[in-house]
C-alpha positions in Angstrom: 18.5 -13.9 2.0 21.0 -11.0 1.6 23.5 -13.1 0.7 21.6 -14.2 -2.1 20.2 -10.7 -3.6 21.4 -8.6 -6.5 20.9 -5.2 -6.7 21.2 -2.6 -9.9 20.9 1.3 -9.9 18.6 2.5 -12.0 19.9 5.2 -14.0 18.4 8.3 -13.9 18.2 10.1 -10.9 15.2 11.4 -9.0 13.7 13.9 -6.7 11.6 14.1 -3.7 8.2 16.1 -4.7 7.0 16.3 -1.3 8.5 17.8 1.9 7.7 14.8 3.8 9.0 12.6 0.9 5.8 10.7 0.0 6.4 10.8 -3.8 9.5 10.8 -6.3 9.4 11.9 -9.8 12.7 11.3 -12.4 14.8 14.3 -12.5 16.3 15.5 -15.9 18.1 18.6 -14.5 21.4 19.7 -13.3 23.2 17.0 -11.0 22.6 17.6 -7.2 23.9 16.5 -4.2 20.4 16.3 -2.9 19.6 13.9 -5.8 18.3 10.4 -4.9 19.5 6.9 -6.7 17.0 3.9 -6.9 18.3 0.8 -6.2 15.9 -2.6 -7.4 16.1 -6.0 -6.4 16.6 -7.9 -9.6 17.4 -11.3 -7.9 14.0 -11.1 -6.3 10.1 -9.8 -7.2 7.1 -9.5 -5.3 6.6 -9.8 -1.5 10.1 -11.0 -1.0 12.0 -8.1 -3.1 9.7 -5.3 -0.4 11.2 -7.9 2.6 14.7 -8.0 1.2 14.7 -4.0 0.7 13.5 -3.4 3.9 16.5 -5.5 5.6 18.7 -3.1 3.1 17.3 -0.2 4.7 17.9 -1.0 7.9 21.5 -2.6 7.7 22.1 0.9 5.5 20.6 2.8 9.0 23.8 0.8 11.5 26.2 3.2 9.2 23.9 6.2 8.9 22.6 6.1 5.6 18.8 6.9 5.3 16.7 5.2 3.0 13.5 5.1 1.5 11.7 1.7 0.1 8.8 2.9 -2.3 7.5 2.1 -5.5 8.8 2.9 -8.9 7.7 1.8 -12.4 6.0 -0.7 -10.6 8.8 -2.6 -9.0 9.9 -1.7 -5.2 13.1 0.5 -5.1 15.3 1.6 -2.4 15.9 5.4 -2.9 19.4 6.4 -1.1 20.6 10.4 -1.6 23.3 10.1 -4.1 26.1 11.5 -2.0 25.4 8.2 -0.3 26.0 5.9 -2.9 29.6 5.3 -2.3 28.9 4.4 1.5 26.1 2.0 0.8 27.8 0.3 -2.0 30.4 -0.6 0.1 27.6 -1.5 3.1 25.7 -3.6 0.5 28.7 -5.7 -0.6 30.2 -6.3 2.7 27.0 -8.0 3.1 27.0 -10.2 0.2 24.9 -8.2 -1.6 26.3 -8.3 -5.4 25.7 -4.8 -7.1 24.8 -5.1 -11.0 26.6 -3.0 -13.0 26.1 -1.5 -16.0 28.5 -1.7 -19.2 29.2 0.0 -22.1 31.1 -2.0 -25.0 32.4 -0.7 -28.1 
């Protein structure tokens, strides 16, 4: 099923509000290290998106990288640490996980 999943970055960044990272509100202010990145399943909803996260999350765990699966905007989201994003792209793709990008045209 990996080989089969897309995933996009949602674009603002977010926060834990919790010590114990339980809950994520959107963050408007200065860039962070410490900022997190949501990444949602867009090949896949429902049941199967949570299942296909959850293998993300632990293939991202064999290189280091924590992650958190949780809810946001109603839609399950893995939720990296930005500093990660480099490594897990890279993770994700070798894969076969496609990564959705977003463009700008003129």
């Amino acid at each position: 099923m990996l080989q089969l999943s897309i995933v996009h970055r949602l674009p603002q960044r977010f926060r834990w509000v919790s010590d114990h990272h339980s809950a994520i509100e959107a963050d408007d202010g200065v860039t962070d290290e410490q900022d997190i990145i949501a990444l949602r399943l867009i090949s896949h909803d429902g049941h199967p998106a949570w299942e296909i996260l959850h293998q993300l999350k632990e293939v991202l765990a064999a290189i280091q990288v924590d992650g958190k699966v949780a809810e946001c905007e109603g839609q399950p989201c893995l939720f990296i640490q930005r500093s990660d994003e480099s490594a897990t792209n890279c993770c994700l793709k070798n894969q076969g996980v496609a990564i959705a990008e977003t463009f700008h045209g003129h």
